[in-house]
N, C-alpha and C positions, 0 to 999 in steps of 0.2 A: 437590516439593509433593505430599504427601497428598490420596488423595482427600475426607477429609474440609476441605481446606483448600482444595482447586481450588473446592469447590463455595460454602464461604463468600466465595471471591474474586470466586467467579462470581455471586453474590446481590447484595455490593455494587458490582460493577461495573456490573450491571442497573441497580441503584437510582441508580448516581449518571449515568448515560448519560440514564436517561428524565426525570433532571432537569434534562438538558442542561448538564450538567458533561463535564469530561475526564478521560478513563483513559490510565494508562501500563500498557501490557502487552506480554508478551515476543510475537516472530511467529516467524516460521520464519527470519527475517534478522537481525534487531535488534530494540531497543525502539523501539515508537512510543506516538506519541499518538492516542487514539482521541474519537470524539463523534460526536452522532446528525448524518447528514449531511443529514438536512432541518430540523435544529436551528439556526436561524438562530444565536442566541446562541450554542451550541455550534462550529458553523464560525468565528463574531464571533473568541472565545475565542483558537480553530488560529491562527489567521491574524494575530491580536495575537502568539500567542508564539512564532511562527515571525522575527517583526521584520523581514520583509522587504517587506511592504504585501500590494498582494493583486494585485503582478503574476508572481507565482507561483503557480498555484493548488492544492488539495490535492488530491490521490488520494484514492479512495474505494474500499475491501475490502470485498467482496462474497463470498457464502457460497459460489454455484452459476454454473457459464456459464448456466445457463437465466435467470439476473435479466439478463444482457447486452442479450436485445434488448427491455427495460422501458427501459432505462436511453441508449441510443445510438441513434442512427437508424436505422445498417447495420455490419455486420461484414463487412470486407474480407476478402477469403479468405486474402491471408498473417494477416491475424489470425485465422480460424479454425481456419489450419494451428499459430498460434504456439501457443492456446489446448488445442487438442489434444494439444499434446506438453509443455506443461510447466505447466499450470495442474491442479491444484495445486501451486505455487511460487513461486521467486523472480521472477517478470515481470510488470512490470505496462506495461499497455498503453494508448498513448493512441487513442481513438477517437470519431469524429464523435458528439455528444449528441443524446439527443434534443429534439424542440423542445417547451416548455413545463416544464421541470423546475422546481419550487417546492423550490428551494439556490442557496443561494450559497457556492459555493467558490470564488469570487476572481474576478480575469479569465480567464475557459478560451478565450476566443475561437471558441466551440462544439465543444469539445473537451470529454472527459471521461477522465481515467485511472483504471482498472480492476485489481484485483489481488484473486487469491483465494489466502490463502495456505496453507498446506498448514500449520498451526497451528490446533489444536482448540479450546484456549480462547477464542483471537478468531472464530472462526467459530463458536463454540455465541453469543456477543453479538449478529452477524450477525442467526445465524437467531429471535432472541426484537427486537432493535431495530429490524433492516432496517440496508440501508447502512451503513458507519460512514466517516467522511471519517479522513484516515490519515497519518500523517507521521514523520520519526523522529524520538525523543525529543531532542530538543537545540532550541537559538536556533538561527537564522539562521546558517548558515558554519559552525558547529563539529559536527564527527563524535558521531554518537550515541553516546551511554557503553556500555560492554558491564556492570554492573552498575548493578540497581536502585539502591541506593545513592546509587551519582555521579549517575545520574538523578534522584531527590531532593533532591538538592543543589542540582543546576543548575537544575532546575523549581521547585521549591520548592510554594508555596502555589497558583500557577497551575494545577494539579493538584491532584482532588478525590481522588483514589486510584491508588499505585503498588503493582501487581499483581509480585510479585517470582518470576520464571522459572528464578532462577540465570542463569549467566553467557550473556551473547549475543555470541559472536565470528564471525558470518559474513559474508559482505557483502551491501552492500544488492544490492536485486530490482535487475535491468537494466530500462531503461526502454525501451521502443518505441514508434515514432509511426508508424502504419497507417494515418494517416487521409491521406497520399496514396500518390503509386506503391510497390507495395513495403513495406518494413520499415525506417526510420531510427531506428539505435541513438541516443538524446539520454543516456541516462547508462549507460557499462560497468557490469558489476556481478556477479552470482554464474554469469549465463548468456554465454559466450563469443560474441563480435560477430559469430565466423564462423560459428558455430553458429544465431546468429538467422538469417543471411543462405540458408543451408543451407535451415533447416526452415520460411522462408519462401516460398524461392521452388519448392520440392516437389522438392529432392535429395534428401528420406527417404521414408520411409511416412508415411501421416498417421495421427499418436499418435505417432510414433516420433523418436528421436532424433539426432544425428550422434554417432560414435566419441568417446569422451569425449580430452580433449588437456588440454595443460597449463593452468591456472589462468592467465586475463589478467590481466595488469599495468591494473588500472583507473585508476590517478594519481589524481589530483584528482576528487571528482565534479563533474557538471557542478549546482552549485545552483541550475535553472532548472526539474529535473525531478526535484528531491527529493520520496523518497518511503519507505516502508519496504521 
């Protein structure tokens, strides 16, 4: 994509967000779907074309760890260790919300998942929207497409604008739930489960990473804590 064509993508991707429509744009893992996440309509939307009700609820991508503590009650220090070493990335993290948030992203059970992903285009949306609630491009149960393309097809009209990236083949973000003891892996993903376990409990420096090792066998995801 041109810079002259990132920026007309980025003009209407503004316009159709602040309208509380949805965007497909590429992240740093795969395509998701994107919408203002204090856009009631807009989350309405996610949560209709995810088809799974709303006892899944949606992740929300975020610009900065400094919007973190606006947005959660408190940050567990394996989540400040997680956040230190791999955000900007693939990980998104579940952590206790704060009270009084005006969204609805589903049942979170006072929970909220967090992800900043180390993709320019969705974080220049971030920082002009705020928030954006977040999910991967596909229904309910089927793996997000690695072409815009098949993503139009399968979304179809339920989408007000697909942002086309070229091809997305990486795997989705690993998901972590911090909001009790520890770090619990809920979906494998592009960051190794002993690696979270490592850089959680302070076997590295903090920012710092574990020796990089072979690429995990993720299987199945887990569709409870889908997310981009």
């Amino acid at each position: 994509m041109s810079v002259v064509e990132a920026e007309r993508a980025r003009a209407r991707a503004l316009a159709a967000l602040r309208a509380g429509d949805l965007v497909v744009a590429p992240t740093d893992t795969v395509y998701a779907v994107v919408g203002d996440a204090f856009s009631p309509g807009a989350t309405a939307r996610l949560l209709a074309l995810k088809q799974r009700g709303r006892a899944v609820p949606l992740p929300v991508v975020i610009r900065s760890p400094r919007q973190v503590s606006g947005l959660v009650e408190h940050i567990p220090e394996a989540g400040e260790r997680l956040m230190a070493s791999y955000w900007p990335g693939p990980l998104t993290l579940v952590l206790p919300a704060a009270e009084g948030m005006t969204w609805d992203l589903g049942e979170t059970r006072g929970t909220v998942s967090l992800r900043m992903p180390a993709a320019d285009f969705v974080l220049d949306l971030v920082a002009e929207i705020g928030p954006l609630a977040c999910t991967g491009a596909s229904r309910g149960g089927v793996a997000p497409a690695e072409e815009v393309a098949q993503v139009r097809r399968h979304l179809a009209a339920d989408v007000a604008l697909y942002v086309d990236g070229g091809p997305q083949t990486g795997p989705q973000s690993t998901v972590v739930d911090v909001t009790r003891e520890g770090a619990q892996v809920l979906r494998p993903g592009a960051i190794p489960t002993e690696h979270i376990r490592q850089v959680a409990e302070g076997e590295v420096g903090w920012g710092s990473r574990p020796t990089a090792s072979e690429p995990e066998d993720i299987g199945e995801p887990d569709r409870s804590a889908e997310g981009g």
